[in-house]
N, C-alpha and C positions, 0 to 999 in steps of 0.2 A: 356972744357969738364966737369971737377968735376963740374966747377962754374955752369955751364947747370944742373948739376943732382940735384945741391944744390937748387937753384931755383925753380925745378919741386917739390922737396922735400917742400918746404915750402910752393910754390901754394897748392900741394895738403892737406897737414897742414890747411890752412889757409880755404881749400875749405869747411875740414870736421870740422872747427870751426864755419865755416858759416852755414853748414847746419844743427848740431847740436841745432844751436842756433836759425834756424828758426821752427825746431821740437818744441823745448821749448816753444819758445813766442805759437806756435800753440796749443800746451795743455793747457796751461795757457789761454788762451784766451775761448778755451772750456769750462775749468773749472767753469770762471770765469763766462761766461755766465750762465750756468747752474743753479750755485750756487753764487750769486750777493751775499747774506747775509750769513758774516759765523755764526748767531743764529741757520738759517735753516739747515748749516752743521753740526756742533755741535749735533741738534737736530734729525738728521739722522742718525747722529755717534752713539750717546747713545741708539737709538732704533737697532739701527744693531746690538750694543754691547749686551744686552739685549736678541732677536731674537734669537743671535747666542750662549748666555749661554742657554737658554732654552730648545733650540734644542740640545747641547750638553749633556743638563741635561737628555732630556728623550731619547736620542740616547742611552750612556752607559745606562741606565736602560734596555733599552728592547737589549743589546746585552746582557748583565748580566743574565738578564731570561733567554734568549735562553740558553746560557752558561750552569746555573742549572738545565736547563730543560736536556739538550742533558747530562749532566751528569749525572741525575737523573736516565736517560734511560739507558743507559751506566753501570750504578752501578749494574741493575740486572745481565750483560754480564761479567763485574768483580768486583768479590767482595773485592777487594781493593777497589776499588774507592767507591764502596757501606757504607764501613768502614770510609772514608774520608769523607762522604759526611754527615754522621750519626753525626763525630766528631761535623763537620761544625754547625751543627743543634742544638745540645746540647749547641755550646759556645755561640751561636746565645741566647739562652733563657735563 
C-alpha cells in the first residue's frame, strides 16, 4: 500500500517533469523560430529600450503638467497651495 502511493507519487513527479519540459523545448522552439539571429534580438531589445525611455520620458512630463495645472487651478480655492505654488515659481527662476 505505501509502496502503491510512493510509486503514484513519483509517476506523477515524473509526469509533471515531462511536461514541464515539453512546454520549454516548445517556447524555445518558438522563440527560436522567430528570432534565428540574436543581432536582430539585441537589435529589438535596444529599440524597445529606447521606445520605452521616451515614452516614459514624455509620459511623466505631461502627468507633471497636469499636476501644475490642476494645482494652479486649485491655488485660487486655497490660498495655501497658491502660497506654495508662488514659492515653487520663484526657486524655479
Amino acid at each position: 500500500m505505501v509502496v502503491d502511493q510512493r510509486d503514484k507519487a513519483l509517476a506523477e513527479v515524473a509526469q509533471d517533469k515531462r511536461e514541464r519540459g515539453a512546454r520549454r523545448a516548445i517556447l524555445e522552439d518558438l522563440f527560436y523560430d522567430f528570432h534565428r539571429n540574436r543581432h536582430q534580438v539585441y537589435a529589438m531589445n535596444f529599440m524597445r529600450g529606447i521606445f520605452f525611455g521616451f515614452g516614459t520620458i514624455i509620459g511623466g512630463t505631461v502627468v507633471v503638467a497636469l499636476v501644475v495645472a490642476i494645482l494652479s487651478l486649485a491655488g485660487h480655492w486655497f490660498p495655501f497651495l497658491d502660497q506654495l505654488i508662488q514659492l515653487l515659481r520663484n526657486a524655479h527662476r
